[in-house]
N, C-alpha and C positions, 0 to 999 in steps of 0.2 A: 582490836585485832589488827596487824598486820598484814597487807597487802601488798604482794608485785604488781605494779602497773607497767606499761611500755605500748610504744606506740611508732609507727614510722609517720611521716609528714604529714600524709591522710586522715590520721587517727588524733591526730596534736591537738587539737581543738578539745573534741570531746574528750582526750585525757586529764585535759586541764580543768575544764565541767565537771567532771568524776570527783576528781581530787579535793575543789572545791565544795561541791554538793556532798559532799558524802565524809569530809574533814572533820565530823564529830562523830563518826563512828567508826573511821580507821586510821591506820596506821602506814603511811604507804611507802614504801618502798618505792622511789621513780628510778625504772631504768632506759627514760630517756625515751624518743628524742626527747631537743627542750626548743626546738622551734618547728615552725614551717616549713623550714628550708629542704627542700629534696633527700631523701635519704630512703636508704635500703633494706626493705620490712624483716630478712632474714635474717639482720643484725640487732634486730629486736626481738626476735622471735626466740632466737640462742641465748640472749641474755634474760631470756626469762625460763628458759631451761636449764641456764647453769643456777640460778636464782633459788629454782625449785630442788634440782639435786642437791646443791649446796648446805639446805635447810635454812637460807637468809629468811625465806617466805614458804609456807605450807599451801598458800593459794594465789595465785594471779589475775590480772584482768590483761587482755591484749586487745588493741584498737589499731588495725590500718582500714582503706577503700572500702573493701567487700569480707573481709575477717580472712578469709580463705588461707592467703599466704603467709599470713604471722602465726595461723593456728599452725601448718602444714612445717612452719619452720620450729615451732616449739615443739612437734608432736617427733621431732627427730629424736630428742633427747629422750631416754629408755623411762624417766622418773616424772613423767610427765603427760596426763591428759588431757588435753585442750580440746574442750568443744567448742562450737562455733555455734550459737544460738540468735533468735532474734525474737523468741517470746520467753514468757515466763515460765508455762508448760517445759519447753524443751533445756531451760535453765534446769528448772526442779529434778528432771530427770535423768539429767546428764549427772548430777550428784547421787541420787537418788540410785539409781541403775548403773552408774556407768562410773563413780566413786572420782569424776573431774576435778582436775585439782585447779583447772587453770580454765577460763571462759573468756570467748572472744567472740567481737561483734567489728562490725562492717560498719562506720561510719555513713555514710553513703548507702545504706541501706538502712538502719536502726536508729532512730532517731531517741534522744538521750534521755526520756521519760520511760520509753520502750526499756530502753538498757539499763536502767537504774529498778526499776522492775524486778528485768532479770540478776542483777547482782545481789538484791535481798533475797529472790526465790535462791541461788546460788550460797549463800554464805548461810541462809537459815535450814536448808537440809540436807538432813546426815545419811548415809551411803546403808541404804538396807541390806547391805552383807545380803545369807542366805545363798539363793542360786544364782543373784549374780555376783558372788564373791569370786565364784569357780571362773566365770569368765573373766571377772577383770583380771584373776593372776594367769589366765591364760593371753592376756594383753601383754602382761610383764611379760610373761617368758619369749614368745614371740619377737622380743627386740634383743 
């Protein structure tokens, strides 16, 4: 499978963990950063919402500080859900109920067995339509 990853300088470490640990079972798409070096989490956050609209990638993972601002900067774009998890519970669900296309975590809060966790509960289940289909296309229309 194919995955968007990206990260700003907070999140570079565990991007590269990800990438790594999880190299037999995806396909990644990195859109960057590629170091340490200071940079500005909204320019990761857009490039994985152009990523998503684009159809380069159907599902993303996003990693800066605390998840908040890379989730807040992807969830700009109309084609794009990003939640912000830190169990597996609210992995499952956010797919599950909420049809997330994209999941971020907080380096500095989520520590990388926690998030690796979450990315199986994330990539193994399927969006139960039904009655919450009605509201995620009331999510779409909304933007």
């Amino acid at each position: 499978m194919k995955l968007a990853i990206a990260s700003d300088h907070a999140g570079y470490e565990m991007k590269e963990a990800l990438k790594e640990a999880l190299s037999d079972k995806v396909e990644w798409l990195d859109l960057g950063t590629n170091s340490p070096d200071s940079v500005d989490y909204p320019d990761f956050g857009h490039a994985m919402g152009e990523a998503i609209a684009s159809g380069q990638a159907e599902k993303g993972v996003l990693v800066c500080g605390s998840g908040i601002g890379i989730s807040i900067a992807a969830n700009r774009n109309p084609k794009v859900r990003a939640a912000l998890c830190n169990n597996a519970t609210m992995a499952r669900l956010s797919r599950a109920h909420n049809d997330a296309n994209v999941i971020a975590f907080g380096s500095r809060i989520t520590g990388i067995e926690v998030v690796m966790d979450c990315i199986d509960a994330f990539m193994t289940t399927e969006f139960e339509g039904g009655r919450h289909a009605r509201r995620v296309e009331k999510l779409n229309k909304s933007t």
